[in-house]
C-alpha positions as CSV (number, residue, x, y, z in Angstrom):
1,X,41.2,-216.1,-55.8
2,X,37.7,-217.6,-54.7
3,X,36.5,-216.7,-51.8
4,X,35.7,-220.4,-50.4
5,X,39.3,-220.6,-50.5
6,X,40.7,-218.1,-48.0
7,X,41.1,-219.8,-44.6
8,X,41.9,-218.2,-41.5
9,X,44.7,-215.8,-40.3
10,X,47.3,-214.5,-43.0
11,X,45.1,-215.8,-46.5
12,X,42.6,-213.4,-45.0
13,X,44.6,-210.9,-44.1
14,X,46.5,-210.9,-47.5
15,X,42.5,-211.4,-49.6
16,X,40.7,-208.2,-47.6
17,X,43.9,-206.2,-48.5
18,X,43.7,-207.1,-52.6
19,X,40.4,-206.5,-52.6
20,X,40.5,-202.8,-50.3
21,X,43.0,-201.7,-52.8
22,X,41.0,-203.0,-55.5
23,X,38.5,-200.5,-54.3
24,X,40.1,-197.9,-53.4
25,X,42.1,-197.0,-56.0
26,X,39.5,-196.7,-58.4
27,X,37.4,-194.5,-55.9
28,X,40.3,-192.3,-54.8
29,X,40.7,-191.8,-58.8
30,X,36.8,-191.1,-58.6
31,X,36.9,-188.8,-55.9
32,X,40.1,-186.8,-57.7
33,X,38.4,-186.6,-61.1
34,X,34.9,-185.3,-59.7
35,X,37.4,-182.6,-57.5
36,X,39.4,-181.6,-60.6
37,X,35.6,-180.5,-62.4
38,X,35.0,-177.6,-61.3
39,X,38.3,-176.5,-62.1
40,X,37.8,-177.8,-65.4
41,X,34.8,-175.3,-66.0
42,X,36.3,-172.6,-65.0
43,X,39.5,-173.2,-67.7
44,X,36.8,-174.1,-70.3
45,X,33.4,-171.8,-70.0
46,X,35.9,-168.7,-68.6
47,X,33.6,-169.1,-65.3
48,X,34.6,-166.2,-62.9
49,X,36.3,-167.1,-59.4
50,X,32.4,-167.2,-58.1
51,X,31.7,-170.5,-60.2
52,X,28.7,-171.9,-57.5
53,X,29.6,-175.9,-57.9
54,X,32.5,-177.2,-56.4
55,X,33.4,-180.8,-55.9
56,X,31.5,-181.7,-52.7
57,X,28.3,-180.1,-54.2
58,X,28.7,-182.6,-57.4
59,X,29.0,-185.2,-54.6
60,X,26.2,-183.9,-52.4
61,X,24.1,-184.2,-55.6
62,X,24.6,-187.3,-57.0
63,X,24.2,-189.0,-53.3
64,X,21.0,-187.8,-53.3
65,X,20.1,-187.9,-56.8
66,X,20.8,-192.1,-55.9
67,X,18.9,-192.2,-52.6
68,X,15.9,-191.0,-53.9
69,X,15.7,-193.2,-57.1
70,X,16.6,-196.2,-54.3
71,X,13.5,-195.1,-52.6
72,X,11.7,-194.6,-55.2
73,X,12.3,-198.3,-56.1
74,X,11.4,-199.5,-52.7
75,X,8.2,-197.6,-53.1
76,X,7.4,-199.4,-56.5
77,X,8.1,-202.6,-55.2
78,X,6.4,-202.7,-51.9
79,X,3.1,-201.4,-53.4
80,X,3.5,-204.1,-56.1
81,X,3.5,-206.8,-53.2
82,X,0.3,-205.8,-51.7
């Protein structure tokens, strides 16, 4: 469904929920998979109880690993419009 063809009212309402569950669903299988890791390494590598990466880590590392290459881009491209 194009978006220039959802009018007003229940179209809308019925297009914003496909698409939120078209999102969601592969995040929340996202989210569960990056969880389950750590997990994971301790069944595989025999990692004691004290194994120091756990799923919000992994997320804590790739958000900034992405914010700084995202500024790093801005920083390329502003000093290559001056």
């Amino acid at each position: 469904m194009a978006l220039s063809q959802v009018r007003a009212g229940k179209p809308t309402s019925d297009y914003l929920q496909y698409v939120l569950n078209r999102i969601t669903a592969p995040g929340s299988l996202y989210l569960a998979l990056v969880a389950i890791i750590p997990i994971i390494a301790l069944v595989l590598f025999g990692a004691s109880q004290n194994f120091p990466f756990g799923g919000t880590a992994i997320l804590i590392v790739v958000g900034v690993g992405l914010d700084t290459a995202k500024q790093i881009e801005s920083q390329l491209q502003q000093r290559s419009y001056l």
